[in-house]
N, CA, C and O of each residue as an XYZ file, in Angstrom:
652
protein
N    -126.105   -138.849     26.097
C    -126.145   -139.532     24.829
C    -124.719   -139.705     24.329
O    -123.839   -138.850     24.433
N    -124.598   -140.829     23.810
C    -122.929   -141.451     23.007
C    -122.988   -141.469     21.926
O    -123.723   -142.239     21.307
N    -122.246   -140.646     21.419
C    -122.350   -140.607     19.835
C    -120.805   -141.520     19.235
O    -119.834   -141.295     19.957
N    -120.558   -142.371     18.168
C    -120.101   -143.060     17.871
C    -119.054   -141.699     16.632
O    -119.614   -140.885     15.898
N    -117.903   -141.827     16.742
C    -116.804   -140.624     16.080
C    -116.186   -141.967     14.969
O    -115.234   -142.511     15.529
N    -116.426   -142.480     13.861
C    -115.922   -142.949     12.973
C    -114.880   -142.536     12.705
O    -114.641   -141.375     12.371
N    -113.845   -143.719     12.846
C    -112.184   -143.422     12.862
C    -111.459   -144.328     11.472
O    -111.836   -145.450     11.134
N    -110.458   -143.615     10.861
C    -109.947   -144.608      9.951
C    -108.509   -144.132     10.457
O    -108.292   -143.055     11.013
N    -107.543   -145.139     10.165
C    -106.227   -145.398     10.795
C    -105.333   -145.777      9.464
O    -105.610   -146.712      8.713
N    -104.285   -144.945      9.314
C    -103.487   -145.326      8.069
C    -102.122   -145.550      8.799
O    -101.532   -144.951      9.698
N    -101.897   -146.524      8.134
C    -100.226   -146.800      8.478
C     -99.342   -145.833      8.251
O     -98.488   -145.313      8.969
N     -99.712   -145.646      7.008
C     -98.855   -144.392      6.570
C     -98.566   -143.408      7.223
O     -97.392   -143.161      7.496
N     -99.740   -142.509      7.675
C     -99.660   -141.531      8.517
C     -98.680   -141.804     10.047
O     -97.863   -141.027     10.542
N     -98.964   -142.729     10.384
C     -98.625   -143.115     11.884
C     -97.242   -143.184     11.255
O     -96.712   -142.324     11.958
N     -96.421   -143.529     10.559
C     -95.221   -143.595     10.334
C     -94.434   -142.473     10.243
O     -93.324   -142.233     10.718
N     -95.510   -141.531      9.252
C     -94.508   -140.320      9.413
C     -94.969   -139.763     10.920
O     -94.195   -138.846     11.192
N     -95.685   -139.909     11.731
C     -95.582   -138.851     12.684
C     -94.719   -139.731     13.403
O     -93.969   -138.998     14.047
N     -94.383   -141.166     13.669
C     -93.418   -141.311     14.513
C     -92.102   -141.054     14.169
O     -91.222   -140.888     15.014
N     -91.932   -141.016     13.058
C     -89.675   -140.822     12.345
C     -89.835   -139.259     12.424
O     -88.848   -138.600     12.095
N     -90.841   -138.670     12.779
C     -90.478   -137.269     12.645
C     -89.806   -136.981     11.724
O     -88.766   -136.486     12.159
N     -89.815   -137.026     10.223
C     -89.068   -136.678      9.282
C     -90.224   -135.785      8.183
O     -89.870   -135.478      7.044
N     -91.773   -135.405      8.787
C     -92.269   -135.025      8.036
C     -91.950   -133.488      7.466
O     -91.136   -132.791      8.073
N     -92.361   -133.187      6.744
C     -92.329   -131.417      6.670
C     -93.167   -130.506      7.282
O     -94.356   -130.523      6.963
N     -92.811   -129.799      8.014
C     -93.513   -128.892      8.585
C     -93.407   -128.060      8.758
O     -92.349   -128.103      9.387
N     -93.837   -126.508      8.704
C     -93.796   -124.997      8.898
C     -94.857   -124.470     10.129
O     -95.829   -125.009     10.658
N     -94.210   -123.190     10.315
C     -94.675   -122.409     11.761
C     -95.754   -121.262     10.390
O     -95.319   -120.580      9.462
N     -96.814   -121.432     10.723
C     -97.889   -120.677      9.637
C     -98.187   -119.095     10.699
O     -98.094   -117.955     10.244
N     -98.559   -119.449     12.193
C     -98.272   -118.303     13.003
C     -98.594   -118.964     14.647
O     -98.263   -120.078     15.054
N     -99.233   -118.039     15.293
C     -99.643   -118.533     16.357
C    -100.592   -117.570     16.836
O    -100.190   -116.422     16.649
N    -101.902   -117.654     17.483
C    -103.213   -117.305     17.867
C    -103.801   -118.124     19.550
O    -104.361   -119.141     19.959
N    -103.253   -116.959     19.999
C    -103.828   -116.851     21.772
C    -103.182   -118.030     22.307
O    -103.921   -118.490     23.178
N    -102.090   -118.753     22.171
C    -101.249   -119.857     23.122
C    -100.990   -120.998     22.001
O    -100.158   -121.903     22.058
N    -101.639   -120.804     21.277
C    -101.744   -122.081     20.271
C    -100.682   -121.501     18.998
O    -100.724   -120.293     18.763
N     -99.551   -122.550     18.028
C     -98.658   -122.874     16.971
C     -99.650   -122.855     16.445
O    -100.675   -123.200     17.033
N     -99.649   -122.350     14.880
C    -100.673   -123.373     13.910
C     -99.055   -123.425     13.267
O     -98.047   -122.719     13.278
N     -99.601   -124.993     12.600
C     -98.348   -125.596     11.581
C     -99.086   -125.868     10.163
O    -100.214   -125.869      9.669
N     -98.077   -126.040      9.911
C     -98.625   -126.443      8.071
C     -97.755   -128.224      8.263
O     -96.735   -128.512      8.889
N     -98.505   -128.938      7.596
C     -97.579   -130.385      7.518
C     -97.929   -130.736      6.110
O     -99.044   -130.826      5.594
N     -96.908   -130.891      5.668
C     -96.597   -131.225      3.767
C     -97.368   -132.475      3.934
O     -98.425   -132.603      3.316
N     -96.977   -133.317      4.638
C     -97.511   -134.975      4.545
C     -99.189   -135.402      4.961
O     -99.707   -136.518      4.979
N     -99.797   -134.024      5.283
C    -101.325   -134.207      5.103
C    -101.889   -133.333      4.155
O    -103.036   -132.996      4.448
N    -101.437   -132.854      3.095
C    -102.387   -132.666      1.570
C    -101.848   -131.290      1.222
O    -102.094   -130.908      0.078
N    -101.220   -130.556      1.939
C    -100.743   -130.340      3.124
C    -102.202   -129.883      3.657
O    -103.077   -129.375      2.956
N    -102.296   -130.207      5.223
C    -102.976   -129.556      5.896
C    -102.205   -129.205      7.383
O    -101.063   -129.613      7.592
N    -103.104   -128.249      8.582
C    -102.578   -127.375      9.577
C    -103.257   -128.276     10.620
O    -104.062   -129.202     10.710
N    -102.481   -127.486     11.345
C    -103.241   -128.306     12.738
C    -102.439   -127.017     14.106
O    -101.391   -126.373     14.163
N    -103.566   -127.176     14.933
C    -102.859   -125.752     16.508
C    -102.445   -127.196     17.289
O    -103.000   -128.291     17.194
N    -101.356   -126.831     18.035
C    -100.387   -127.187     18.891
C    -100.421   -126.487     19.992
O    -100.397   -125.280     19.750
N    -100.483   -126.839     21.496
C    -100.040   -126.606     22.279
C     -99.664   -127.757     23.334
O    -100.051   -128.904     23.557
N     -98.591   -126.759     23.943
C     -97.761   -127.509     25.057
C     -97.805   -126.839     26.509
O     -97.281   -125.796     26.900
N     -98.460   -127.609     27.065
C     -98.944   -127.270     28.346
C     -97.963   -127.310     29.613
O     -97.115   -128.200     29.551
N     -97.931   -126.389     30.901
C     -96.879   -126.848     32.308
C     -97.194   -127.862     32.706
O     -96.961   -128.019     33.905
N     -97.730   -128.815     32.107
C     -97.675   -130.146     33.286
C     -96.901   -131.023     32.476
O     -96.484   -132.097     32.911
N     -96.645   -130.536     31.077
C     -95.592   -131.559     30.123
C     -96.686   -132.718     29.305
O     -96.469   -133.909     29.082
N     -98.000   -131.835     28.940
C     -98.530   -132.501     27.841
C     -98.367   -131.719     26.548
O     -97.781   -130.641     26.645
N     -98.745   -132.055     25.500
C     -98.765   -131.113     24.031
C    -100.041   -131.816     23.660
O    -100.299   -132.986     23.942
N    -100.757   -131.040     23.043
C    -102.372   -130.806     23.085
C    -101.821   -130.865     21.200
O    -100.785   -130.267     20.911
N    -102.882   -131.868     19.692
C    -102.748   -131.006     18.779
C    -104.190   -131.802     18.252
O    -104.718   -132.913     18.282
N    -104.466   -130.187     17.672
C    -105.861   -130.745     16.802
C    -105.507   -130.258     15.568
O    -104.856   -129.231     15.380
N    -106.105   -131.285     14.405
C    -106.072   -130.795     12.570
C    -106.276   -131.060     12.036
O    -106.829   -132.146     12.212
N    -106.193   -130.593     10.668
C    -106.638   -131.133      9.507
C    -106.211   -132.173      8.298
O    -105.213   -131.880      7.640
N    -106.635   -132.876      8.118
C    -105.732   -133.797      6.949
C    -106.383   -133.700      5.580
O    -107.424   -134.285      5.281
N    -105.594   -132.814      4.675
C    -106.408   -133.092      3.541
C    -105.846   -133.537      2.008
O    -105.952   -133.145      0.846
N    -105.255   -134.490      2.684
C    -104.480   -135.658      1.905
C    -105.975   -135.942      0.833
O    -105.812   -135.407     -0.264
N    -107.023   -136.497      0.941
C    -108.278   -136.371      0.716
C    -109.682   -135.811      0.868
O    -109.867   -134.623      0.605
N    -110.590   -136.511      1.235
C    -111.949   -135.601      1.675
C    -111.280   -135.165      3.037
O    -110.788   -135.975      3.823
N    -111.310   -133.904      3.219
C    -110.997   -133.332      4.435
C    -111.765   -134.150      5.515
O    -112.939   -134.513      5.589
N    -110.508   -134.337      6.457
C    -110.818   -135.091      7.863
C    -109.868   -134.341      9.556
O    -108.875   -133.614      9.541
N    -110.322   -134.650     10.309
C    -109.268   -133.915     11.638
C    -109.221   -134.966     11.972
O    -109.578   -136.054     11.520
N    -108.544   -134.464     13.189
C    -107.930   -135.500     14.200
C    -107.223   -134.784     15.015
O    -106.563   -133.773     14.771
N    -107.496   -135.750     16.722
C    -106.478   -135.023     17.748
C    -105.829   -135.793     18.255
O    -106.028   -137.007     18.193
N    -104.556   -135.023     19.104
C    -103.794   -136.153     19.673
C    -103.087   -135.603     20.726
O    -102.665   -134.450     20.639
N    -102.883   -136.352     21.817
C    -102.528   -136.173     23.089
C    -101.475   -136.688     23.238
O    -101.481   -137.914     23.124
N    -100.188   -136.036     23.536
C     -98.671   -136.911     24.126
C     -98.540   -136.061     25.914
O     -99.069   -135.163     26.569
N     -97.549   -137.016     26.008
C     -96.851   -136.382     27.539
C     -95.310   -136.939     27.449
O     -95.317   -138.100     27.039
N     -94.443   -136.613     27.624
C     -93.340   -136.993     28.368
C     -92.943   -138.169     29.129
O     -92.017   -138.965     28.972
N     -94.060   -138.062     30.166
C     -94.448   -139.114     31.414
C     -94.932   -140.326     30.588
O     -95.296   -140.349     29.412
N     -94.842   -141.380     31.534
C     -95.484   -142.424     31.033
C     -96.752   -142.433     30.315
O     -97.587   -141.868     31.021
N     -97.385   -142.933     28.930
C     -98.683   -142.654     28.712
C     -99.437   -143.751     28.866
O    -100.662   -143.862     28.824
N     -98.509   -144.640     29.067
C     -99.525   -146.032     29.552
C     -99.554   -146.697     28.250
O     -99.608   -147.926     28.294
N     -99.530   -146.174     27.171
C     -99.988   -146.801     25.577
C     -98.477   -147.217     25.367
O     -97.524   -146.857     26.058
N     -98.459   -148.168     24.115
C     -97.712   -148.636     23.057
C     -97.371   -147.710     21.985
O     -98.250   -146.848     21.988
N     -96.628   -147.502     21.187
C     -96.615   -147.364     19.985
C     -97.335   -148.533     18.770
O     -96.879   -149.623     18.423
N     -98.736   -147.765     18.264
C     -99.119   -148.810     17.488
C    -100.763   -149.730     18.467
O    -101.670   -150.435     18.024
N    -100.445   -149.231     19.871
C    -101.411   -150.112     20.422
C    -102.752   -149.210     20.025
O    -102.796   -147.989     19.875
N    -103.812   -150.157     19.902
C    -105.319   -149.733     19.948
C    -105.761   -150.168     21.070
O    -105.796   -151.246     21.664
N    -106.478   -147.865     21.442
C    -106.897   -147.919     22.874
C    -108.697   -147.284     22.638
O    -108.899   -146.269     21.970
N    -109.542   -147.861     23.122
C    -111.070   -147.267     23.263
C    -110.685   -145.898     23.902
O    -109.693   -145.831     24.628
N    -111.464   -144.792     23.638
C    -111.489   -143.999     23.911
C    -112.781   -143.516     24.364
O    -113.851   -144.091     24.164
N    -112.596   -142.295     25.061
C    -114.154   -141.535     25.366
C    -114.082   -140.225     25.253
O    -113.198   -139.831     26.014
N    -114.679   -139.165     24.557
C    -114.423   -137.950     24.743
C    -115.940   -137.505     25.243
O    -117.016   -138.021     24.940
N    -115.672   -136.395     26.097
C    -116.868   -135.765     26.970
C    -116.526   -134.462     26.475
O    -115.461   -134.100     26.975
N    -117.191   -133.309     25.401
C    -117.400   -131.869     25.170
C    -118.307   -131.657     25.791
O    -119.362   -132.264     25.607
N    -118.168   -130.809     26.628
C    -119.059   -130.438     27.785
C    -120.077   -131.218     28.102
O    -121.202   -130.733     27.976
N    -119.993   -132.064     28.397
C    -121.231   -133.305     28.545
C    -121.714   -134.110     27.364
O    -122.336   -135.171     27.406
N    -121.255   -133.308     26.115
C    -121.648   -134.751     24.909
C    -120.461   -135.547     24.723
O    -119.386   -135.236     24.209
N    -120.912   -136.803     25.315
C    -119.995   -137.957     25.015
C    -120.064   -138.867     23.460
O    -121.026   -139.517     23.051
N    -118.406   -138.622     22.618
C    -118.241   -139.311     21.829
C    -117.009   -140.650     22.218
O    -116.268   -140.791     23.191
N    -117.213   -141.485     20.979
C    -116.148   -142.776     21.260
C    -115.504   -143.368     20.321
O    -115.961   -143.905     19.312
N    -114.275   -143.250     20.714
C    -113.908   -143.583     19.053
C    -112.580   -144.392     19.651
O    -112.533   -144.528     20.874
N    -111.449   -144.961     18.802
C    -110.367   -145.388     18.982
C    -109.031   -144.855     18.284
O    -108.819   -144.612     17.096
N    -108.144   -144.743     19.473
C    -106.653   -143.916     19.712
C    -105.968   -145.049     18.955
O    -106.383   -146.163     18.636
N    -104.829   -144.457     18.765
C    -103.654   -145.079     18.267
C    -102.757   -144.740     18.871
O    -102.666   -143.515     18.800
N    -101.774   -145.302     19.637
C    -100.603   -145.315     20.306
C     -99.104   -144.813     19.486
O     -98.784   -145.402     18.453
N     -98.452   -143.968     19.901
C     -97.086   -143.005     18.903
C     -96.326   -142.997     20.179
O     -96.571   -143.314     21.343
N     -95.443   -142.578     19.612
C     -93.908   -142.337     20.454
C     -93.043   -141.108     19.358
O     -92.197   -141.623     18.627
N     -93.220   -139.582     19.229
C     -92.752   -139.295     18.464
C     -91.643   -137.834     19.794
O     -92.078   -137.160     20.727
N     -90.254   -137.926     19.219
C     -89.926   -136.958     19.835
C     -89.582   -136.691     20.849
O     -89.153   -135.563     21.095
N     -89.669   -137.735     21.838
C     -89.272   -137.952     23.242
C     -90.924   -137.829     24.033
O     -91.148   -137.904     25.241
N     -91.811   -137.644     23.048
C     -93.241   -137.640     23.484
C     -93.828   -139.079     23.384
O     -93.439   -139.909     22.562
N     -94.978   -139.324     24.474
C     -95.757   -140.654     24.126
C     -96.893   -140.204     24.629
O     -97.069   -139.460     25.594
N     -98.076   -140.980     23.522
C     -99.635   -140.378     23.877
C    -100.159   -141.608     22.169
O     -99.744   -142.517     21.449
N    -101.304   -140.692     22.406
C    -102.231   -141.574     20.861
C    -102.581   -140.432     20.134
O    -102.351   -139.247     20.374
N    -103.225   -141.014     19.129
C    -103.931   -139.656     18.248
C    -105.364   -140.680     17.543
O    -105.287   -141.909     17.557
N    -106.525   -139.996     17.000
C    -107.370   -140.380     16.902
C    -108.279   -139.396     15.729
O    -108.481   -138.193     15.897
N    -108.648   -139.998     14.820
C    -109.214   -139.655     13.136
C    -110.389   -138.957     13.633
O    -110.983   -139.448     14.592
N    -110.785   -137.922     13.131
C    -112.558   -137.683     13.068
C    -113.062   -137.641     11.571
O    -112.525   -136.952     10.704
N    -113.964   -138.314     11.405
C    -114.426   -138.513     10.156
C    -114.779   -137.489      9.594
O    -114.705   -137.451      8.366
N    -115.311   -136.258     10.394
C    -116.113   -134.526      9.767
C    -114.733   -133.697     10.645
O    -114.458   -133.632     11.844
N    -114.269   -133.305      9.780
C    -113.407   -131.910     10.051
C    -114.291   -130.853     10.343
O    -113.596   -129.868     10.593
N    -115.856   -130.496     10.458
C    -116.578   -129.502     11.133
C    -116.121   -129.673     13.468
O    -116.003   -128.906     14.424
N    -116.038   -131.410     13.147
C    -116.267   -131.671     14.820
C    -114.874   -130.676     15.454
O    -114.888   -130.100     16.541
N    -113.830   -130.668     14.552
C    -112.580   -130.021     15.213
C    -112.697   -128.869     15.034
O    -112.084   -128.314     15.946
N    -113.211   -128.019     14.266
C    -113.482   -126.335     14.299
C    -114.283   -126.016     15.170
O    -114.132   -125.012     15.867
N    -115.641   -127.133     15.306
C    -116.832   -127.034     16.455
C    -116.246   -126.744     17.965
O    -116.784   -125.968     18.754
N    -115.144   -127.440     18.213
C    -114.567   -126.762     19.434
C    -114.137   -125.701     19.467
O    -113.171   -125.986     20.175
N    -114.027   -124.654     19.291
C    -113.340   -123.220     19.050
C    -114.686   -123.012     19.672
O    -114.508   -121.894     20.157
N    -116.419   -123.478     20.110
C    -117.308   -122.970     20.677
C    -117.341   -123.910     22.105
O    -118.352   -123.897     22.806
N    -116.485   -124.495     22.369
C    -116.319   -125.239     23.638
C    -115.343   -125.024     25.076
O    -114.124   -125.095     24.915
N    -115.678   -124.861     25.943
C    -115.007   -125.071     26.978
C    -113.514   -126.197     27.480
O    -112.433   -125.949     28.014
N    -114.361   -127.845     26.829
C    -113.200   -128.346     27.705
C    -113.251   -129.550     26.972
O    -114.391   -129.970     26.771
N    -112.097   -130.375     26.413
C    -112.765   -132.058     26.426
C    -111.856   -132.423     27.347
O    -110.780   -132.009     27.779
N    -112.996   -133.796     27.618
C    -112.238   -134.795     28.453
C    -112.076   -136.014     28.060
O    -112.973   -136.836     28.245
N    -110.749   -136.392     27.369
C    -110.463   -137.658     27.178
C    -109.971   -138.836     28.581
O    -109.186   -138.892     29.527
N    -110.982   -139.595     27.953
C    -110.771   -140.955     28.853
C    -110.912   -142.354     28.431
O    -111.892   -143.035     28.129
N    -109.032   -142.703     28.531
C    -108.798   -143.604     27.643
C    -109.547   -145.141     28.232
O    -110.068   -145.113     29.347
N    -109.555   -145.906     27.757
C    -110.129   -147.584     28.382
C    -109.046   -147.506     29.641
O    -107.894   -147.080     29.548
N    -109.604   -147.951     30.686
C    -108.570   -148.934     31.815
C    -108.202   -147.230     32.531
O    -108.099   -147.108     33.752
N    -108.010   -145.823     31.430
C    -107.244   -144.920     32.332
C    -107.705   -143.998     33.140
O    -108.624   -144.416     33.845
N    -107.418   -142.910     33.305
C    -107.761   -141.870     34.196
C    -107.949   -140.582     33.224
O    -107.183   -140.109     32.383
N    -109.493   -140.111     33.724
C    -109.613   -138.636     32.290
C    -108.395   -137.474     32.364
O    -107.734   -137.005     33.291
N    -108.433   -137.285     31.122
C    -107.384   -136.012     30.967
C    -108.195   -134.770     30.541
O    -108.797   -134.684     29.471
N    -108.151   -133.957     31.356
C    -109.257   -132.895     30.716
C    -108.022   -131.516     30.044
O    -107.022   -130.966     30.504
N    -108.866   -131.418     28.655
C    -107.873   -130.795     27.689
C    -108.965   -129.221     27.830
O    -110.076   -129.141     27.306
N    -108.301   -128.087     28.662
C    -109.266   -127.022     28.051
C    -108.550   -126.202     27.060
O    -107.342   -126.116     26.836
N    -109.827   -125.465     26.370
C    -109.930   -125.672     25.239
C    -110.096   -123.493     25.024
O    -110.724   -122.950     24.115
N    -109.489   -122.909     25.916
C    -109.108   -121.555     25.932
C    -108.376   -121.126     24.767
O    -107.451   -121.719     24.213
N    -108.859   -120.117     24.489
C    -108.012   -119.241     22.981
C    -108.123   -120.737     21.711
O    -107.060   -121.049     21.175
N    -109.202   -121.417     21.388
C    -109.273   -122.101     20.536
C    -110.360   -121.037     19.741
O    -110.156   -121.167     18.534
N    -111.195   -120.261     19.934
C    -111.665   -120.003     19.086
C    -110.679   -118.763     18.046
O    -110.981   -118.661     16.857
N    -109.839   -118.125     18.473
C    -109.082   -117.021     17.839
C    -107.576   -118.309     16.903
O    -106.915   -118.061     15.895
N    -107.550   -119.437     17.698
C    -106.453   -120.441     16.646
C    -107.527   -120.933     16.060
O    -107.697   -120.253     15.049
N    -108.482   -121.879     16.152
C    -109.199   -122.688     15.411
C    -109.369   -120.985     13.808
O    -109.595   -121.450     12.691
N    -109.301   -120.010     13.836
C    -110.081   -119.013     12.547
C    -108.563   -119.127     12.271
O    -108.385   -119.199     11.055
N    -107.523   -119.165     12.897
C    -106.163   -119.323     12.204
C    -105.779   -120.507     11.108
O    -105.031   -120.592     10.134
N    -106.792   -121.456     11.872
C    -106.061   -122.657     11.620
C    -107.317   -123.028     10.048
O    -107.112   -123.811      9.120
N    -108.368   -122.259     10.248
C    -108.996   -122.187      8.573
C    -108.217   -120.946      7.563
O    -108.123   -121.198      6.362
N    -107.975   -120.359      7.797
C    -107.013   -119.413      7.538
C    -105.315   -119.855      7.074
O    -104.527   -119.183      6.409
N    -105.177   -120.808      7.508
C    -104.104   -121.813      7.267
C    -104.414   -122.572      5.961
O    -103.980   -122.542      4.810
N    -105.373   -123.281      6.650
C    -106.354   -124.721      5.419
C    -106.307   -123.584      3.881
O    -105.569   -123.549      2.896
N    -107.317   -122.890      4.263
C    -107.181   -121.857      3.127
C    -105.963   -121.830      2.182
O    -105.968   -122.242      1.022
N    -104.881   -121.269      2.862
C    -104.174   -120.897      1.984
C    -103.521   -122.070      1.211
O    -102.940   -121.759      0.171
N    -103.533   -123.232      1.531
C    -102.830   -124.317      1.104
C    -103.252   -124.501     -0.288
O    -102.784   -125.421     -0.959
């Protein structure tokens, strides 16, 4: 079954994550995963990791308004995307497939997309998951596992919290 992940896309946002000029703090870190604090989402947190093959993994919260997440995938390597381009997406959590649409960044010497979730429950809900697998239109899946998310994801409400 395909469940449809309602995405909203702000310019705004995409701007500050590409000039990298936002504000941001190191809140702690929980089993491999940064949690950060970012002034320019309400402030809200989000866990970070950076993987040996030269990807950085980040899922979080934005609560600029009604609390919303979002994740986003860069690499180093070519990502195939634009800055700015809109790419279909597919995510597979252990066999439930959602679909939503990426946005293309270049922040940092990194390139990848990032992508809105309308319920900030769907990004804590992984802290009970194994693995996603994003698979962009036209590309090849990237499977993101999803180890020591449940000990960051209680960090990363623990974060939200304190804001």
């Amino acid at each position: 079954m395909k469940t449809e992940i309602a995405i909203g896309l702000t310019l705004a946002f995409s701007t500050h994550f590409a000039t990298g000029v936002m504000a941001q703090s190191k809140y702690g870190s929980e089993a491999g995963w940064d949690i950060l604090v970012k002034d320019n989402m309400g402030p809200g947190c989000l866990i970070t990791k950076s993987n040996a093959d030269g990807t950085q993994v980040q899922m979080g919260i934005d609560a600029t308004a009604a609390l919303r997440g979002y994740m986003a995938l860069y690499t180093k390597a070519d990502a195939n995307v634009a800055a700015n381009e809109k790419l279909a997406v597919l995510f597979d959590v252990d066999g439930q497939q959602f679909s939503g649409e990426a946005k293309g960044q270049a922040i940092d010497g990194y390139r990848g997309a990032f992508v809105w979730v309308n319920n900030a429950d769907f990004i804590y809900d992984l802290a009970k998951k194994k693995a996603v697998t994003i698979t962009p239109q036209g590309g090849n899946p990237i499977v993101v596992k999803l180890a020591g998310t449940d000990a960051a994801f209680k960090a990363l409400r623990a974060c939200q919290a304190a804001q």
